[in-house]
N, C-alpha and C positions, 0 to 999 in steps of 0.2 A: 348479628352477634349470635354465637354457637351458645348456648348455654347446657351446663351439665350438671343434675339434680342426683343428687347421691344421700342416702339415709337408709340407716342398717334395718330396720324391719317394715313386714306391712303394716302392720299396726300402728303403726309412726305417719303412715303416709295417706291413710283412707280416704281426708278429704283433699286432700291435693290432687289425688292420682284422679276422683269425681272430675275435675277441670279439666283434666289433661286429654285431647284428641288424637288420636284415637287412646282409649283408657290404656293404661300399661298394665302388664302383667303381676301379679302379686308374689310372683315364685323369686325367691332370692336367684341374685347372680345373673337375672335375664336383663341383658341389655335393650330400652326401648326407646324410639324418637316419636315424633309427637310435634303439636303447638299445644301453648301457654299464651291466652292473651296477645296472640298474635306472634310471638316469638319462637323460633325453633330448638325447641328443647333434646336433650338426650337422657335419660330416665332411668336409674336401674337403684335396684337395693343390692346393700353392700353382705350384709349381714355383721352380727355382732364382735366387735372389737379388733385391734391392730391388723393382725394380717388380715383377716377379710377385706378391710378396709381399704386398705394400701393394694391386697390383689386387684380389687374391682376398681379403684383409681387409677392404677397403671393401664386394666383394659379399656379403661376410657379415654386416654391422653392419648394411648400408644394405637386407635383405632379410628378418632374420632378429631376434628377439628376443633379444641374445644376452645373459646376465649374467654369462659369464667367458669371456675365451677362453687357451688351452692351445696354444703352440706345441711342436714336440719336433721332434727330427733327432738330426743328428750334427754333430759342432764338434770343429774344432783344439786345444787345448793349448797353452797359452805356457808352464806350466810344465814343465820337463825331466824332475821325480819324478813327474808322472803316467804313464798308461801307457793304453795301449789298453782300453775296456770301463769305465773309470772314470764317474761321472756327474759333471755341473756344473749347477748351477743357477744363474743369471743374478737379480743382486739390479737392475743398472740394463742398459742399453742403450747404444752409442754406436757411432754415426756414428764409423767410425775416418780416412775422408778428408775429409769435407768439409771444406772449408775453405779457405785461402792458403797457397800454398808460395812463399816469396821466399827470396834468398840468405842470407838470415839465419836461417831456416829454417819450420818449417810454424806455422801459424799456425788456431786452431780457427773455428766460425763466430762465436765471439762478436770476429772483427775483421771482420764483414762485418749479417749480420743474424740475427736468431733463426729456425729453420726451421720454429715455432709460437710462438702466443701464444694459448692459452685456457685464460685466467687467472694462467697464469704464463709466462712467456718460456724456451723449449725451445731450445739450441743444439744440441750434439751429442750431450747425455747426456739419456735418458727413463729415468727411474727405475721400478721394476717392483712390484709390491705385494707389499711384504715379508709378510706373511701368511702367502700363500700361498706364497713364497719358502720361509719355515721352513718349512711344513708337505711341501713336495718334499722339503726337504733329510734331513728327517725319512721318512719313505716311504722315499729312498733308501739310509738308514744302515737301517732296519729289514728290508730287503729284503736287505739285506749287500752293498751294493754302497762303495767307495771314492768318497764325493762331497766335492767343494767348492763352497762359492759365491761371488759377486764379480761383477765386470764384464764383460760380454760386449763384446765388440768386431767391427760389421760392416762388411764389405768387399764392394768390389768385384774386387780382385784379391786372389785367397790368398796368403799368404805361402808362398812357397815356398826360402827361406834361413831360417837363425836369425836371421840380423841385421837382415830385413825384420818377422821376428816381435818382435824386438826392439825395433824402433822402435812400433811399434802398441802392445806390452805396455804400455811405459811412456809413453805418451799417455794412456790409461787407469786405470792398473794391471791391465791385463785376465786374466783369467783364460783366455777359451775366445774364440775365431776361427767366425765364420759369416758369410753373407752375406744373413741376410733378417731377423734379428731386430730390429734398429732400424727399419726400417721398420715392421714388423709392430706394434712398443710405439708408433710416433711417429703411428697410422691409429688405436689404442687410446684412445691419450692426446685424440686429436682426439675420440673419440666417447666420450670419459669412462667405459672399457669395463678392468675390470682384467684382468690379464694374469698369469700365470705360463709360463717358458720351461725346459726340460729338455732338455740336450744329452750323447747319449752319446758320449765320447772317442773317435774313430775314429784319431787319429794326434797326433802329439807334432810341433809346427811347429820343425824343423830344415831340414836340406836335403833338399830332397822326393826318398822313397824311398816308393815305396806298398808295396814288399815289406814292409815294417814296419809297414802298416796294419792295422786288423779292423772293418771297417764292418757286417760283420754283427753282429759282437760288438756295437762301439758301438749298434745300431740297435737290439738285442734287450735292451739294458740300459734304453732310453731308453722303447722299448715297455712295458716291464715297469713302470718308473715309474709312467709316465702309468696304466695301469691302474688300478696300484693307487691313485692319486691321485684318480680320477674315485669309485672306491669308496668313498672317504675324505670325498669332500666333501659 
């Protein structure tokens, strides 16, 4: 099994990439292979948000054998009883803006056109391969970490209010805030390529205070995951 590890910064990835043989490069966009616990990995940082994302997705599909790909980071919180360090595992995907905003109010892309059609008609939401879904969620309860799973929700503007987090939540039902993971599933879903996503809680989307952040935390929970998850599979 080809395995393919994608996460937009180094900072995301410091104790993962410590495992990885030979270590990869820390510079965004440099594609690198490698073992994981024995497994043949393909390595690279995407950098921050959609099209980064979706670029260095494509140059992985479109170069590489891949038979799963592994996105990880760090991701918002819609709900208030998470806390910093917690995991989420993402069951779908969703586009949180696309769409029409009229006076009557937002409007998803199924009042304009699907954003894919192979095989099935894709608007906002890419669903994720439950699967592998349980099998994170599971790693991450094993590991002793506080996870949930559900809907991921991506942006191009972070929410930085409760009540801009609020609106997104409940478009979705979402769970966790990021900005590269629908892309990442929607380049997936185009190349028929399952996907699993692991985001460690770096902050609680209220009104943005970063003193109340732990992205290292988040980052070192998310890492830990994924390890163990490549182990696993």
């Amino acid at each position: 099994m080809n395995l393919a590890l994608i996460v937009p910064t180094p900072l995301e990835s410091k104790e993962l990439r410590r495992e990885i043989k030979p270590m990869p490069h820390d510079d965004l966009k440099i594609i690198s292979g490698g073992e994981l616990h024995g497994k043949s990995i393909i390595f690279t940082h995407c950098g921050i948000a959609k099209v980064n994302a979706a670029h260095s997705t494509t140059l992985l599909l479109e170069n590489y054998d891949i038979d799963l790909l592994v996105l990880f980071g760090i991701g918002g919180a819609y709900n208030t009883h998470a806390k910093p360090g917690d995991v989420a595992i993402a069951q779908s995907e969703n586009y949180g803006e696309e769409g029409v905003l009229t006076k009557e109010g937002w409007n998803s892309m199924e009042a304009i056109n699907p954003l894919l059609k192979n095989g099935k008609e894709y608007y906002n939401t890419f669903p994720l391969d439950l699967e592998l879904s349980k099998l994170a969620v599971k790693v991450s309860a094993d590991l002793g970490f506080n996870v949930t799973s559900g809907n991921f929700v991506t942006v191009s503007q972070v929410s930085g209010t409760r009540e801009s987090g609020e609106i997104l939540k409940n478009r979705f039902n979402g769970i966790c805030e990021n900005m590269e993971g629908a892309a990442v599933a929607h380049i997936c879903a185009l190349y028929g390529i399952p996907m699993v996503e692991i985001r460690g809680i770096s902050n609680i989307i209220e009104e943005r205070d970063t003193k109340n952040w732990n992205i290292p935390l988040a980052a070192s929970h998310a890492n830990k995951v994924v390890s163990e998850l490549v182990k696993r599979l």
